[in-house]
N, C-alpha and C positions, 0 to 999 in steps of 0.2 A: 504494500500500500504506500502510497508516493504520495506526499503533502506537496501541495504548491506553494510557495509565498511570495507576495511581491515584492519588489522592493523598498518600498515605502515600510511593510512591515517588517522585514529583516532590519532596517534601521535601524528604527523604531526598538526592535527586540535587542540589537548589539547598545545602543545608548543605555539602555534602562539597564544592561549588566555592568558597563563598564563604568559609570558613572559614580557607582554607590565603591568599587574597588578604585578609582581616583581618589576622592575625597578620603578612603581611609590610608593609602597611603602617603599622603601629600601632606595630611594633619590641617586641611583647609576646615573642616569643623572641630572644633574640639569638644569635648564631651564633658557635659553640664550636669552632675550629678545634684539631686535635690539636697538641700541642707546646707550645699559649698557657699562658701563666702567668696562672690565673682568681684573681680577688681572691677574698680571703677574705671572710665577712662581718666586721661590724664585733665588738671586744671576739675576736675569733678569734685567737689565736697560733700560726704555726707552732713544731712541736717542736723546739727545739734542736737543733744534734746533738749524737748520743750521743758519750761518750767515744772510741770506734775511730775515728767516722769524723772528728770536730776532730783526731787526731791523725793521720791519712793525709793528711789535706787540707793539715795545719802542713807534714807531711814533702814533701807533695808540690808546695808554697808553695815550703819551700826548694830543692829540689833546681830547680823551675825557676827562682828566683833565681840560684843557682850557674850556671844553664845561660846564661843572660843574662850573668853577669859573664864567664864564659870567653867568650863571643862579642865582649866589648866588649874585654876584655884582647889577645883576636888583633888586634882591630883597630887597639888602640892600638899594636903592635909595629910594623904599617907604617907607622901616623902616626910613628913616633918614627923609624923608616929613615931616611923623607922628610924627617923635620925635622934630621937628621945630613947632607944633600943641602943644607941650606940654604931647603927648600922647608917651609913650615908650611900644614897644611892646617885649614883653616877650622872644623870640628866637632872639636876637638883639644882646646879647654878646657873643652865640653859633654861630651863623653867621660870625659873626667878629674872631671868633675864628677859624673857618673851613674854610674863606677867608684865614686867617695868615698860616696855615697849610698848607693847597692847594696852596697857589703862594710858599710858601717855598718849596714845593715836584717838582712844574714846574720849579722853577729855577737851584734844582739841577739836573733833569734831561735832561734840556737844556744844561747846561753846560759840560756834563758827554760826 
């Protein structure tokens, strides 16, 4: 059984194969996965944010700050147990140190 085709369609049939194998070897599309942070073009600014959301973002900066500090304060209660035991644990001046940091970063942004 012997198909005919025209010319017009044999085109037609060769473009639509080779078209799609072009463009993947050339990297003329590149491929845009969802969720990817696509660059901007150049001289392009993203907008600021607005006033509400700089301010839920600050509140919501602090409150996980706050939520880090109470987690490093429980911690430091059993380091300070252990070190009434005579035993001193090892992450106990790194603690103490990222407590001093952390209440100093909530108070100035309390204040602010």
């Amino acid at each position: 059984m012997e198909v005919r085709l025209s010319a017009a369609r044999i085109v037609l049939l060769v473009s639509l194969l080779t078209v799609p194998a072009l463009t993947q070897q050339s990297g003329m599309i590149a491929p845009q996965l969802p969720g990817r942070n696509w660059a901007l073009p150049p001289g392009v600014r993203p907008e600021p944010p607005r006033g509400d959301d700089a301010r839920v973002m600050r509140l919501q900066a602090i409150h996980e700050d706050a939520e880090h500090l109470s987690a490093l304060s429980s911690s430091l209660q059993s380091d300070l147990q252990q070190l009434q035991k005579g035993m001193l644990t090892k992450d106990l001046a790194e603690n103490l140190k990222k407590i001093e940091k952390l209440s100093k970063k909530l108070r100035q942004e309390v204040a602010q």
